[in-house]
N, C-alpha and C positions, 0 to 999 in steps of 0.2 A: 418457260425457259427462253433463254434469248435465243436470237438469231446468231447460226457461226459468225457471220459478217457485221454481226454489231459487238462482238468482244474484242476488249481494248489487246493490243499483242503484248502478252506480255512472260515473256521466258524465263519460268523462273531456271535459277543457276542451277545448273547441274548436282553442286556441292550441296544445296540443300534438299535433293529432291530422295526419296525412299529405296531400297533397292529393292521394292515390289510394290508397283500401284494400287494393289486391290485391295482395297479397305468397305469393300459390300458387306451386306448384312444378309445376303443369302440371293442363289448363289455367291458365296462368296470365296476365297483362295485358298487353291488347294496346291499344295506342296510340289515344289518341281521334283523335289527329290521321289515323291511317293507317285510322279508320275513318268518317269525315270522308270524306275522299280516295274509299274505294269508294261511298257514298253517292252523291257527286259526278259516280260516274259513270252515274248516272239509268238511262233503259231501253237504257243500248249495251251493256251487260254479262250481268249477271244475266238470268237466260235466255235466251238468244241459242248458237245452235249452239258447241258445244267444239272441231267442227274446221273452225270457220270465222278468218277473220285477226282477228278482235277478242280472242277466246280465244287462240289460237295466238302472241299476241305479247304475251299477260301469262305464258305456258308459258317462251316466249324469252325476256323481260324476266327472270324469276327464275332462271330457267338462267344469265341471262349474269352475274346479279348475285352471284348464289352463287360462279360462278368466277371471277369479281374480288375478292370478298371473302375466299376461300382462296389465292387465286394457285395454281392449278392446275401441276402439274409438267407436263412435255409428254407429251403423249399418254393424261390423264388426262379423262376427262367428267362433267359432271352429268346423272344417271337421275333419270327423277319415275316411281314404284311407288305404285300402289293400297292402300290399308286401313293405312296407315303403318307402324312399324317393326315390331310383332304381324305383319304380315303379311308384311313383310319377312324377320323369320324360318323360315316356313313356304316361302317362296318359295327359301331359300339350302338347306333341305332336299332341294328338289329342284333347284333348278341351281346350283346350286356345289360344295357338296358330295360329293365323290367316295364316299369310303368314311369318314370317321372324323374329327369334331369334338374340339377340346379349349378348354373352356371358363371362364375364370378366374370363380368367385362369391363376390362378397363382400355380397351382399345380395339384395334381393328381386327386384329387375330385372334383375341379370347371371346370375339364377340361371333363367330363362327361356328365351332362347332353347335352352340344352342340353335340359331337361325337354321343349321341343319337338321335339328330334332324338330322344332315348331312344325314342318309341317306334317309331320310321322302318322299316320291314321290312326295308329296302333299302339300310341303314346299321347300320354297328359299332354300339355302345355308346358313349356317349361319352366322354371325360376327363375329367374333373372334376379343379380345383384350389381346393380351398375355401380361405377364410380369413374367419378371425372378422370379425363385424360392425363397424365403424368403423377398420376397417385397410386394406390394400390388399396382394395377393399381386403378387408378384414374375413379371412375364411369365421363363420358360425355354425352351429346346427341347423339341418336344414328342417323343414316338416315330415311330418312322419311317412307321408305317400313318397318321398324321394327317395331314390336307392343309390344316386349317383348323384356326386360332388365333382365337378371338373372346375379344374382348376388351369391357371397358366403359369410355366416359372417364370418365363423372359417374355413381356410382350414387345415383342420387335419392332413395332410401330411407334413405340412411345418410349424404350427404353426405361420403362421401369420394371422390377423385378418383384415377384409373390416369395413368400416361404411356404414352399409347401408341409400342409400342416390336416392333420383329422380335424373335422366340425365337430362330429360326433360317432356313437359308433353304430348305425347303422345301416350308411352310406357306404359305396365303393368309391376312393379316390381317385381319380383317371386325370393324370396333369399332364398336358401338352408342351412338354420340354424340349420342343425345335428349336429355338434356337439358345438354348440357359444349359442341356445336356453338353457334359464334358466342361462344362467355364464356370459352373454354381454348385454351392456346396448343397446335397440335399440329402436327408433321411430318410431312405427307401422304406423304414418300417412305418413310417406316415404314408404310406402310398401304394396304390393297387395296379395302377398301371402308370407306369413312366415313361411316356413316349415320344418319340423323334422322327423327322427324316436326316438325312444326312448330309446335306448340302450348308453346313450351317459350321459349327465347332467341328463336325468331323470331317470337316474338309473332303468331301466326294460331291457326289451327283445326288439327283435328285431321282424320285420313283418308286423309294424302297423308306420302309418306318422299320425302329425297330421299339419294340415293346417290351418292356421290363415287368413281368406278371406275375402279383404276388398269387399265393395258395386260394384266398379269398378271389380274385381274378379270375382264375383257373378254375376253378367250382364252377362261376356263376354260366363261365362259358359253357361247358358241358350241362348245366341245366337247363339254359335258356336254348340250345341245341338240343333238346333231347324233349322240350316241346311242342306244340302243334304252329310254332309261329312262321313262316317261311322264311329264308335266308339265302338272298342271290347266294349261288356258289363260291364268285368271287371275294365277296364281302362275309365270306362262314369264317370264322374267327378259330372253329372247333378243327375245321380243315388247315388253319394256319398252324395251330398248335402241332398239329399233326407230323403236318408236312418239316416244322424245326427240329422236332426231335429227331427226324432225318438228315439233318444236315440239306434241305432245299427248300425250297419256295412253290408255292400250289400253282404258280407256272414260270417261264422264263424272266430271269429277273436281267437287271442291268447288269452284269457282269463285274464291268468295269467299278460299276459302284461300290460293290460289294469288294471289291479287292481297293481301292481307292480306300473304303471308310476301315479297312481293318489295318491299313498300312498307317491311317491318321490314329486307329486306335492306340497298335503297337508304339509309333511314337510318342502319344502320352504317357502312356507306361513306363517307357523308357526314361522319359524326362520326371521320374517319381511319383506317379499315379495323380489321382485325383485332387489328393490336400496340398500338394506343389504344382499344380497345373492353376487348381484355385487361387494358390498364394498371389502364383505368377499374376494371374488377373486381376488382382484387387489391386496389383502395384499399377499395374496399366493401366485400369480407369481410375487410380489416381494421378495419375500423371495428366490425363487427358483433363480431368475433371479440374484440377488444379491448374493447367493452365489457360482454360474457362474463367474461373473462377478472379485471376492475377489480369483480365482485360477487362477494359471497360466497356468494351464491345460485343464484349458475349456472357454468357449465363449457361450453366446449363439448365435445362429444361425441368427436370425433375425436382421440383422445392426439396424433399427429405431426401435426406444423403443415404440413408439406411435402406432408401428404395430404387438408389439410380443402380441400375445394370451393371454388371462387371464385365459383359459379353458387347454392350448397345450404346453408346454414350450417343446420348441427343443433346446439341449444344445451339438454343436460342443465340443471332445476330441482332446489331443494332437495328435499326428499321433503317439509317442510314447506310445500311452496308447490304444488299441485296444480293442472299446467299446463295441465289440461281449463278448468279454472274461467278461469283465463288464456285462455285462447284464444278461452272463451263468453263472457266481457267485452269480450273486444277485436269480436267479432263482434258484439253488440250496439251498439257504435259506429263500425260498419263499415268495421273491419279486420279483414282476411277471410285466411281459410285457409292459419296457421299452427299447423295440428296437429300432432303426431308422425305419421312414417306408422304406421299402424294396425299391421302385422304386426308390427312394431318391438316393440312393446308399451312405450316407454320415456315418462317421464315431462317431457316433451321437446318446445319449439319446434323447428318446421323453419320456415328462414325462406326464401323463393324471393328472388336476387340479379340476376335476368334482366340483360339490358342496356335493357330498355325501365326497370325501377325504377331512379331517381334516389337518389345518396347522400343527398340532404336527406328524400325517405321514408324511409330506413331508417334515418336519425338518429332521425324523429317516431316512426318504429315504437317503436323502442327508448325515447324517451321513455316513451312511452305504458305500454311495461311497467313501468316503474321505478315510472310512480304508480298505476300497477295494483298494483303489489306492495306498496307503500307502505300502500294504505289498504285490502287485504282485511284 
Protein backbone atom coordinates (compact mmCIF):
# COMPACT_ATOMS: atom_id res chain seq x y z
CA UNK A 1 0.00 0.00 0.00
CA UNK A 2 1.48 3.32 -0.73
CA UNK A 3 2.23 6.00 1.43
CA UNK A 4 -0.81 8.83 2.27
CA UNK A 5 1.89 11.36 1.18
CA UNK A 6 2.92 9.63 -2.12
CA UNK A 7 -0.94 9.64 -3.47
CA UNK A 8 -1.48 11.95 -6.34
CA UNK A 9 -4.63 14.53 -4.97
CA UNK A 10 -7.02 13.72 -6.71
CA UNK A 11 -11.06 14.63 -5.86
CA UNK A 12 -13.01 12.82 -7.35
CA UNK A 13 -16.37 15.22 -8.16
CA UNK A 14 -18.84 14.83 -5.83
CA UNK A 15 -21.48 14.01 -8.69
CA UNK A 16 -19.83 10.85 -9.30
CA UNK A 17 -19.28 9.58 -6.09
CA UNK A 18 -21.88 6.61 -4.24
CA UNK A 19 -24.29 7.68 -1.58
CA UNK A 20 -22.58 5.11 0.65
CA UNK A 21 -18.88 4.21 0.51
CA UNK A 22 -18.89 0.75 1.83
CA UNK A 23 -18.32 -1.64 -0.70
CA UNK A 24 -16.38 -4.48 2.02
CA UNK A 25 -16.69 -7.90 1.61
CA UNK A 26 -17.15 -8.31 5.29
CA UNK A 27 -17.53 -6.67 7.73
CA UNK A 28 -19.27 -5.09 5.40
CA UNK A 29 -22.62 -2.29 5.24
CA UNK A 30 -25.12 -2.29 7.27
CA UNK A 31 -28.22 -0.39 6.81
CA UNK A 32 -28.63 3.16 8.35
CA UNK A 33 -32.15 2.57 8.42
CA UNK A 34 -31.79 -0.89 10.41
CA UNK A 35 -29.51 1.06 12.62
CA UNK A 36 -31.89 3.61 13.14
CA UNK A 37 -34.40 1.06 14.10
CA UNK A 38 -31.95 -0.42 17.09
CA UNK A 39 -31.29 3.02 18.43
CA UNK A 40 -35.10 3.39 18.47
CA UNK A 41 -35.02 1.01 20.72
CA UNK A 42 -33.74 3.11 23.72
CA UNK A 43 -33.08 1.40 27.17
CA UNK A 44 -35.55 -1.85 26.45
CA UNK A 45 -32.81 -3.66 24.68
CA UNK A 46 -29.15 -3.10 25.06
CA UNK A 47 -28.45 -4.40 28.42
CA UNK A 48 -31.35 -5.94 29.66
CA UNK A 49 -31.07 -9.79 30.58
CA UNK A 50 -30.56 -12.26 27.21
CA UNK A 51 -33.00 -14.63 28.81
CA UNK A 52 -35.49 -12.54 29.48
CA UNK A 53 -38.82 -12.10 26.70
CA UNK A 54 -37.34 -8.73 25.27
CA UNK A 55 -34.04 -10.77 24.10
CA UNK A 56 -35.69 -13.83 23.60
CA UNK A 57 -38.02 -12.52 20.98
CA UNK A 58 -35.48 -10.68 18.80
CA UNK A 59 -33.60 -14.56 19.11
CA UNK A 60 -37.44 -15.85 17.72
CA UNK A 61 -37.86 -12.81 15.44
CA UNK A 62 -34.58 -13.87 13.43
CA UNK A 63 -35.08 -17.56 13.75
CA UNK A 64 -38.54 -17.19 12.29
CA UNK A 65 -37.27 -14.85 9.70
CA UNK A 66 -34.42 -16.83 8.48
CA UNK A 67 -36.92 -19.70 7.88
CA UNK A 68 -39.12 -17.72 5.90
CA UNK A 69 -36.62 -16.36 3.86
CA UNK A 70 -35.23 -20.02 2.99
CA UNK A 71 -38.35 -21.83 3.15
CA UNK A 72 -37.23 -24.41 5.26
CA UNK A 73 -37.86 -28.22 4.08
CA UNK A 74 -39.88 -30.03 6.73
CA UNK A 75 -38.21 -30.94 9.55
CA UNK A 76 -35.42 -28.61 8.86
CA UNK A 77 -34.51 -25.69 11.94
CA UNK A 78 -32.53 -22.54 12.56
CA UNK A 79 -29.52 -23.01 15.25
CA UNK A 80 -27.86 -19.66 16.58
CA UNK A 81 -23.99 -20.88 17.73
CA UNK A 82 -21.47 -18.73 19.59
CA UNK A 83 -18.15 -17.08 18.02
CA UNK A 84 -19.58 -17.33 14.36
CA UNK A 85 -18.54 -19.61 11.62
CA UNK A 86 -14.46 -19.94 12.95
CA UNK A 87 -16.09 -21.40 15.77
CA UNK A 88 -18.51 -23.27 14.01
CA UNK A 89 -15.87 -25.24 12.65
CA UNK A 90 -14.24 -26.11 15.81
CA UNK A 91 -17.52 -27.09 17.19
CA UNK A 92 -18.45 -29.67 13.80
CA UNK A 93 -14.90 -31.20 14.95
CA UNK A 94 -16.40 -32.28 17.75
CA UNK A 95 -20.10 -33.00 17.25
CA UNK A 96 -20.42 -34.04 13.97
CA UNK A 97 -17.86 -35.30 12.75
CA UNK A 98 -17.51 -39.14 13.18
CA UNK A 99 -14.16 -40.14 11.85
CA UNK A 100 -13.10 -38.49 8.48
CA UNK A 101 -13.81 -34.95 6.72
CA UNK A 102 -13.38 -34.27 2.95
CA UNK A 103 -13.13 -30.83 2.06
CA UNK A 104 -13.39 -28.92 -1.36
CA UNK A 105 -10.47 -25.66 -1.30
CA UNK A 106 -10.48 -23.35 -3.70
CA UNK A 107 -9.22 -20.42 -1.68
CA UNK A 108 -8.39 -19.05 1.52
CA UNK A 109 -11.61 -19.61 3.40
CA UNK A 110 -12.71 -23.05 2.16
CA UNK A 111 -9.27 -23.99 2.82
CA UNK A 112 -9.99 -23.55 6.84
CA UNK A 113 -12.21 -25.37 8.10
CA UNK A 114 -10.08 -28.72 7.04
CA UNK A 115 -6.61 -27.30 8.49
CA UNK A 116 -8.99 -27.04 11.57
CA UNK A 117 -9.77 -30.81 11.43
CA UNK A 118 -5.99 -31.88 10.51
CA UNK A 119 -4.83 -31.73 13.64
CA UNK A 120 -8.09 -33.49 15.67
CA UNK A 121 -6.41 -36.45 17.67
CA UNK A 122 -9.62 -37.96 17.50
CA UNK A 123 -10.16 -37.76 13.76
CA UNK A 124 -8.62 -39.28 10.41
CA UNK A 125 -6.71 -37.03 8.33
CA UNK A 126 -8.60 -35.15 6.11
CA UNK A 127 -9.48 -35.22 2.15
CA UNK A 128 -8.57 -32.61 0.54
CA UNK A 129 -9.74 -31.67 -2.99
CA UNK A 130 -7.87 -28.61 -4.31
CA UNK A 131 -8.35 -26.49 -7.08
CA UNK A 132 -6.65 -23.64 -8.57
CA UNK A 133 -7.58 -20.20 -7.43
CA UNK A 134 -10.61 -18.42 -9.31
CA UNK A 135 -12.12 -21.95 -10.40
CA UNK A 136 -14.32 -23.94 -8.60
CA UNK A 137 -13.82 -27.96 -8.10
CA UNK A 138 -16.34 -30.21 -8.89
CA UNK A 139 -18.34 -31.76 -5.56
CA UNK A 140 -17.86 -36.06 -6.05
CA UNK A 141 -18.36 -39.08 -3.86
CA UNK A 142 -16.25 -39.06 -1.26
CA UNK A 143 -14.55 -42.57 0.15
CA UNK A 144 -16.36 -44.72 2.29
CA UNK A 145 -14.47 -43.78 5.75
CA UNK A 146 -15.84 -39.95 5.14
CA UNK A 147 -19.07 -38.93 6.85
CA UNK A 148 -18.68 -35.41 5.95
CA UNK A 149 -18.58 -33.42 2.68
CA UNK A 150 -17.93 -29.60 3.44
CA UNK A 151 -18.22 -27.61 1.02
CA UNK A 152 -18.09 -23.62 0.44
CA UNK A 153 -20.91 -21.41 -1.54
CA UNK A 154 -19.02 -18.04 -1.80
CA UNK A 155 -15.32 -18.18 -1.45
CA UNK A 156 -14.66 -14.62 -0.51
CA UNK A 157 -11.18 -14.35 -1.33
CA UNK A 158 -11.53 -15.27 -4.82
CA UNK A 159 -14.95 -14.54 -5.66
CA UNK A 160 -15.84 -17.53 -7.08
CA UNK A 161 -19.02 -19.40 -6.35
CA UNK A 162 -19.74 -23.60 -5.69
CA UNK A 163 -23.40 -25.05 -6.24
CA UNK A 164 -23.96 -26.70 -3.49
CA UNK A 165 -24.85 -30.15 -4.40
CA UNK A 166 -24.78 -34.14 -2.58
CA UNK A 167 -21.50 -36.35 -3.80
CA UNK A 168 -23.12 -39.04 -2.64
CA UNK A 169 -25.36 -40.51 -0.02
CA UNK A 170 -23.51 -41.19 2.72
CA UNK A 171 -21.87 -38.09 3.76
CA UNK A 172 -23.25 -35.06 5.79
CA UNK A 173 -23.23 -31.83 3.72
CA UNK A 174 -22.01 -28.91 5.88
CA UNK A 175 -21.39 -25.70 3.36
CA UNK A 176 -20.03 -22.55 4.69
CA UNK A 177 -22.40 -19.94 3.25
CA UNK A 178 -20.76 -16.62 4.87
CA UNK A 179 -20.58 -14.73 2.72
CA UNK A 180 -23.15 -16.54 -0.58
CA UNK A 181 -26.09 -16.79 2.39
CA UNK A 182 -29.03 -14.29 1.44
CA UNK A 183 -27.30 -13.30 -2.31
CA UNK A 184 -27.11 -17.24 -3.92
CA UNK A 185 -29.79 -19.34 -4.95
CA UNK A 186 -29.31 -22.81 -3.11
CA UNK A 187 -31.32 -26.24 -2.43
CA UNK A 188 -31.53 -26.82 1.14
CA UNK A 189 -32.50 -30.43 0.25
CA UNK A 190 -28.90 -30.84 -0.96
CA UNK A 191 -27.72 -29.78 2.38
CA UNK A 192 -27.31 -30.67 6.07
CA UNK A 193 -25.91 -27.84 7.44
CA UNK A 194 -26.08 -24.37 5.92
CA UNK A 195 -24.19 -22.02 7.68
CA UNK A 196 -23.15 -18.28 8.31
CA UNK A 197 -22.13 -15.46 10.39
CA UNK A 198 -23.65 -12.34 9.77
CA UNK A 199 -21.56 -9.62 9.12
CA UNK A 200 -21.73 -10.37 5.38
CA UNK A 201 -25.34 -10.42 3.16
CA UNK A 202 -27.13 -9.87 6.48
CA UNK A 203 -25.75 -6.92 7.10
CA UNK A 204 -25.00 -7.15 11.20
CA UNK A 205 -22.04 -7.79 13.23
CA UNK A 206 -20.04 -10.31 13.70
CA UNK A 207 -19.83 -13.18 16.77
CA UNK A 208 -23.03 -15.17 16.13
CA UNK A 209 -23.47 -18.27 13.09
CA UNK A 210 -26.48 -19.22 12.20
CA UNK A 211 -27.06 -22.82 11.20
CA UNK A 212 -29.60 -24.23 8.94
CA UNK A 213 -29.83 -28.16 10.24
CA UNK A 214 -31.42 -30.69 8.33
CA UNK A 215 -33.07 -33.95 10.27
CA UNK A 216 -30.00 -35.89 9.13
CA UNK A 217 -27.80 -32.98 11.04
CA UNK A 218 -29.89 -33.09 13.89
CA UNK A 219 -29.57 -37.04 14.43
CA UNK A 220 -26.01 -37.00 14.07
CA UNK A 221 -25.66 -34.20 16.70
CA UNK A 222 -27.55 -36.15 19.42
CA UNK A 223 -25.56 -39.27 18.57
CA UNK A 224 -22.09 -38.08 18.50
CA UNK A 225 -23.25 -36.31 21.99
CA UNK A 226 -24.82 -39.10 23.52
CA UNK A 227 -21.14 -40.81 23.17
CA UNK A 228 -18.06 -41.23 25.10
CA UNK A 229 -16.33 -38.42 23.00
CA UNK A 230 -15.77 -35.06 25.03
CA UNK A 231 -17.20 -31.79 24.01
CA UNK A 232 -16.03 -28.31 25.36
CA UNK A 233 -19.20 -27.06 26.67
CA UNK A 234 -18.98 -24.11 24.62
CA UNK A 235 -18.40 -25.89 21.32
CA UNK A 236 -21.61 -28.85 22.22
CA UNK A 237 -23.62 -28.37 19.39
CA UNK A 238 -26.41 -30.58 21.35
CA UNK A 239 -26.38 -27.65 23.98
CA UNK A 240 -26.95 -25.21 20.89
CA UNK A 241 -29.76 -27.02 19.60
CA UNK A 242 -31.21 -26.81 22.88
CA UNK A 243 -30.64 -23.50 23.94
CA UNK A 244 -32.73 -22.49 20.01
CA UNK A 245 -35.58 -24.23 20.65
CA UNK A 246 -35.66 -21.68 23.56
CA UNK A 247 -35.46 -18.69 21.87
CA UNK A 248 -31.51 -17.92 23.37
CA UNK A 249 -28.10 -18.78 22.99
CA UNK A 250 -25.93 -21.06 25.54
CA UNK A 251 -24.64 -17.72 26.79
CA UNK A 252 -24.67 -13.89 26.04
CA UNK A 253 -24.77 -13.15 22.72
CA UNK A 254 -24.33 -9.74 20.66
CA UNK A 255 -27.40 -8.31 21.13
CA UNK A 256 -27.13 -5.80 18.69
CA UNK A 257 -26.35 -8.57 16.22
CA UNK A 258 -29.06 -10.32 16.66
CA UNK A 259 -31.48 -7.42 16.19
CA UNK A 260 -29.28 -5.88 13.30
CA UNK A 261 -29.43 -9.43 11.23
CA UNK A 262 -33.25 -9.85 11.74
CA UNK A 263 -33.91 -6.27 10.71
CA UNK A 264 -31.49 -7.20 7.45
CA UNK A 265 -33.55 -10.38 7.36
CA UNK A 266 -37.09 -8.66 7.42
CA UNK A 267 -35.96 -6.36 4.71
CA UNK A 268 -35.21 -9.04 2.32
CA UNK A 269 -38.46 -10.29 2.75
CA UNK A 270 -39.87 -7.44 2.31
CA UNK A 271 -38.14 -6.75 -0.97
CA UNK A 272 -39.77 -10.35 -2.24
CA UNK A 273 -37.84 -13.14 -0.55
CA UNK A 274 -35.03 -15.03 -1.79
CA UNK A 275 -35.68 -15.44 -5.76
CA UNK A 276 -35.95 -11.46 -6.03
CA UNK A 277 -33.09 -10.71 -3.78
CA UNK A 278 -31.14 -13.36 -6.07
CA UNK A 279 -32.68 -11.75 -9.27
CA UNK A 280 -31.46 -8.50 -7.88
CA UNK A 281 -27.89 -9.81 -7.57
CA UNK A 282 -27.34 -11.36 -10.80
CA UNK A 283 -28.23 -7.90 -12.28
CA UNK A 284 -25.47 -6.33 -10.23
CA UNK A 285 -22.79 -8.51 -10.87
CA UNK A 286 -23.69 -8.03 -14.29
CA UNK A 287 -23.26 -4.78 -14.35
CA UNK A 288 -19.99 -4.90 -12.54
CA UNK A 289 -18.85 -7.87 -14.52
CA UNK A 290 -19.86 -6.05 -17.77
CA UNK A 291 -18.14 -3.14 -17.25
CA UNK A 292 -14.94 -5.25 -16.48
CA UNK A 293 -15.27 -6.76 -19.24
CA UNK A 294 -16.11 -3.30 -21.92
CA UNK A 295 -12.19 -1.93 -20.53
CA UNK A 296 -9.14 -2.83 -21.69
CA UNK A 297 -7.72 -2.42 -18.48
CA UNK A 298 -9.35 -4.72 -16.44
CA UNK A 299 -10.75 -8.42 -16.54
CA UNK A 300 -12.40 -10.05 -14.18
CA UNK A 301 -10.69 -12.48 -12.49
CA UNK A 302 -12.78 -15.53 -12.56
CA UNK A 303 -12.34 -17.13 -16.41
CA UNK A 304 -15.96 -19.13 -16.29
CA UNK A 305 -18.82 -16.82 -16.07
CA UNK A 306 -21.06 -19.57 -14.43
CA UNK A 307 -18.55 -19.39 -11.45
CA UNK A 308 -18.04 -15.67 -10.81
CA UNK A 309 -20.01 -14.61 -7.51
CA UNK A 310 -23.18 -12.69 -7.48
CA UNK A 311 -22.19 -11.42 -3.82
CA UNK A 312 -17.84 -10.98 -4.64
CA UNK A 313 -16.74 -9.64 -8.04
CA UNK A 314 -13.05 -9.79 -8.20
CA UNK A 315 -11.79 -7.44 -11.07
CA UNK A 316 -7.96 -8.15 -12.37
CA UNK A 317 -5.99 -4.31 -13.34
CA UNK A 318 -3.53 -3.75 -16.04
CA UNK A 319 -0.14 -4.14 -14.41
CA UNK A 320 0.13 -0.57 -15.72
CA UNK A 321 -2.54 0.50 -13.42
CA UNK A 322 -1.53 -0.20 -9.68
CA UNK A 323 -4.69 -1.05 -7.86
CA UNK A 324 -3.12 -0.24 -4.37
CA UNK A 325 -2.87 3.35 -5.61
CA UNK A 326 -6.55 2.72 -6.79
CA UNK A 327 -8.03 1.69 -3.99
CA UNK A 328 -5.94 4.53 -1.62
CA UNK A 329 -7.79 7.20 -3.96
CA UNK A 330 -11.00 5.81 -3.77
CA UNK A 331 -10.43 5.63 0.13
CA UNK A 332 -9.38 8.98 0.33
CA UNK A 333 -12.83 10.11 -0.89
CA UNK A 334 -14.55 7.46 1.06
CA UNK A 335 -14.96 4.74 -0.73
CA UNK A 336 -13.88 2.22 1.34
CA UNK A 337 -12.54 -1.44 1.27
CA UNK A 338 -12.04 -2.65 -2.17
CA UNK A 339 -8.65 -4.20 -1.83
CA UNK A 340 -7.47 -7.55 -3.19
CA UNK A 341 -7.68 -9.95 -0.51
CA UNK A 342 -4.19 -9.87 0.82
CA UNK A 343 -3.18 -13.66 0.53
CA UNK A 344 -4.22 -13.35 -3.08
CA UNK A 345 -1.40 -11.36 -3.80
CA UNK A 346 -3.28 -10.17 -7.10
CA UNK A 347 -3.30 -6.81 -8.45
CA UNK A 348 -6.94 -6.63 -8.10
CA UNK A 349 -10.36 -5.01 -7.03
CA UNK A 350 -12.64 -7.02 -4.89
CA UNK A 351 -15.74 -5.35 -4.96
CA UNK A 352 -18.56 -6.56 -2.01
CA UNK A 353 -22.26 -7.04 -3.93
CA UNK A 354 -24.34 -7.58 -0.53
CA UNK A 355 -27.93 -7.08 -0.95
CA UNK A 356 -27.99 -4.18 1.43
CA UNK A 357 -25.54 -2.20 -1.74
CA UNK A 358 -27.76 -0.69 -4.21
CA UNK A 359 -27.11 -1.14 -8.23
CA UNK A 360 -26.99 2.86 -8.54
CA UNK A 361 -23.63 2.41 -5.79
CA UNK A 362 -22.03 0.22 -7.77
CA UNK A 363 -22.70 2.12 -11.04
CA UNK A 364 -20.92 5.42 -8.89
CA UNK A 365 -18.45 2.86 -7.68
CA UNK A 366 -17.35 1.98 -11.02
CA UNK A 367 -17.64 5.57 -12.18
CA UNK A 368 -15.40 6.73 -9.89
CA UNK A 369 -12.74 4.15 -11.24
CA UNK A 370 -12.95 5.07 -14.60
CA UNK A 371 -11.88 8.85 -13.71
CA UNK A 372 -9.69 7.50 -11.31
CA UNK A 373 -7.98 5.72 -14.07
CA UNK A 374 -8.44 8.40 -16.43
CA UNK A 375 -6.44 11.04 -14.57
CA UNK A 376 -3.47 9.02 -12.57
Amino acid sequence: MPAQTDLPDLPVPATLLPSDGRFGCGPTKVRVEALEALAATGADLLGTSHRKPAVKAQVARLRAAIADLFDLPDGYEVLLTMGGATAFWDAATFGIIRQRSRHYVFGEFSGKFGAATAGVPFLDDPDLVDSPVGTVPAVTAAPDDVDVQALTHNETSTGAMMVPVRGDDHSLVLVDATSGAGGLPVDLTQVDAYYFSLQKGFASEGGLAVVIASPALLTRIEEVAASDRWIPPFLSLATAVANSRKEQTYNTPAIATVFLAAEQTEWMLAQGGLDAIVADQADKAGLVYGWAAERDWATPFVADEDDRSLVVATIDLDDAIDADVVNAVLRDNGILDTDSYRKLGRNQLRIGMFPAIPASDLQAYTACVDWIVDHL
